[in-house]
N, C-alpha and C positions, 0 to 999 in steps of 0.2 A: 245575363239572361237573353238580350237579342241574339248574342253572339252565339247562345245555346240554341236557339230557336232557328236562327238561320243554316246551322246545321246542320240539324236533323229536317227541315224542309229542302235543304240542298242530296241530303245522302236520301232522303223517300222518295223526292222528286227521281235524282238519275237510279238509285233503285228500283222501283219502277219501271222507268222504260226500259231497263236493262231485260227486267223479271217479262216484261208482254212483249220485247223482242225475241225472247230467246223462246217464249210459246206460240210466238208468229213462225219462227222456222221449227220447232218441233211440229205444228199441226199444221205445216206450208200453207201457211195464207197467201204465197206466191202470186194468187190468179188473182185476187182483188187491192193487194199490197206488193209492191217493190221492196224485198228487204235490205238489198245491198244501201241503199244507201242510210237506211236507218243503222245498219252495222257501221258505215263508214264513221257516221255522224257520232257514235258510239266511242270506235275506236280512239277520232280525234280527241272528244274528249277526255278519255282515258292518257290520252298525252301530256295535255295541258293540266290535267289534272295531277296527275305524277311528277311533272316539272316543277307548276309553279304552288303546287299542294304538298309535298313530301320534299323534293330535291334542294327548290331556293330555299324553304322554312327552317331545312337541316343544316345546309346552309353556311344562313347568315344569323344564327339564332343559336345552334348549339356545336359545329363543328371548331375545330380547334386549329382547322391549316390558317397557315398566312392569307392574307389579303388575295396577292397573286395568282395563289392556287383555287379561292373562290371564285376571282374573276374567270379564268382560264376554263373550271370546270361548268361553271354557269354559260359562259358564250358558246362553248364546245357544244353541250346539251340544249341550251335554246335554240342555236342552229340548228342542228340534228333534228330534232322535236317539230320545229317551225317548218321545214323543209320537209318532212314523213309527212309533215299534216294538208300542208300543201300537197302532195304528191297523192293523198287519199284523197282531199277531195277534188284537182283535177289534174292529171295526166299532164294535159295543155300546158294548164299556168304552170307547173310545173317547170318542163321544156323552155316555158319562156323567162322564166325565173334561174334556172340552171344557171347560161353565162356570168349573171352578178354573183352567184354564191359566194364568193370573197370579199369580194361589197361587202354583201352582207355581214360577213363572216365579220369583218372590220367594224363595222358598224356598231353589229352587236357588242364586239367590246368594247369599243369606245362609250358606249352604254352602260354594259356594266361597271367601268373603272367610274367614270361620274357618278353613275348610280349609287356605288359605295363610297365617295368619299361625302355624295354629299350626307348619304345616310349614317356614316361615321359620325359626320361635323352635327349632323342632330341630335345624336344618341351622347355624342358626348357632351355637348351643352344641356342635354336634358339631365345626364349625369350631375354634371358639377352642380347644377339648377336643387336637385336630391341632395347633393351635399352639403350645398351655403344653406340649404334649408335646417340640416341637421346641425348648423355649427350656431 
């Protein structure tokens, strides 16, 4: 039930401001509102939302590639994602961020390989955990 509940105030919530942005620029409320960056703020989330909403839950939860190819296409896309997001909201940081991107790039997967082994090593202790229960 929370889990229900927190949903449907997360999808009303950015519903919402999606619905009085998009009648902010139909009725150009321009002169008393700035829209661009309500759009920006918009679009970021629509990143982050599709990443860690849709992309990692598919996943690590119902796809069938190797390990490998999870980690691979997770680091790929959180860079990518993380980087567009940065670049929406500043130009600057951006630029100043550019040189490390392989840093980065490195980082991230060194991330997500721990990430999943350590989420492995839980998932399957919680398994076997189901199982000595059922024996």
């Amino acid at each position: 039930m929370i889990n229900e509940l927190k949903n449907n105030f997360t999808q009303t919530t950015v519903g919402s401001i999606i619905w009085i942005a998009i009648l902010a620029t139909i009725f150009n409320f321009q002169e008393t509102t700035p829209l661009h960056p309500i759009w920006t703020v918009i679009a970021i989330g629509c990143i982050f939302g599709f990443i860690f909403g849709v992309i990692y839950p598919f996943l690590w939860n119902y796809s069938t590639f190797k390990a490998s190819i999870n980690i691979a296409i997770s680091t790929v896309l959180n860079t990518i994602g993380g980087t567009l997001a940065v670049y929406l909201f500043s130009p600057t940081m951006f630029n100043f961020i550019k040189p490390y991107i392989i840093g980065i790039v490195l980082l991230t997967l060194i991330g997500h390989t721990l990430g999943f082994y350590a989420y492995s090593k839980m998932e399957n202790r919680k398994l076997a955990a189901e199982l000595n229960q059922k024996i």
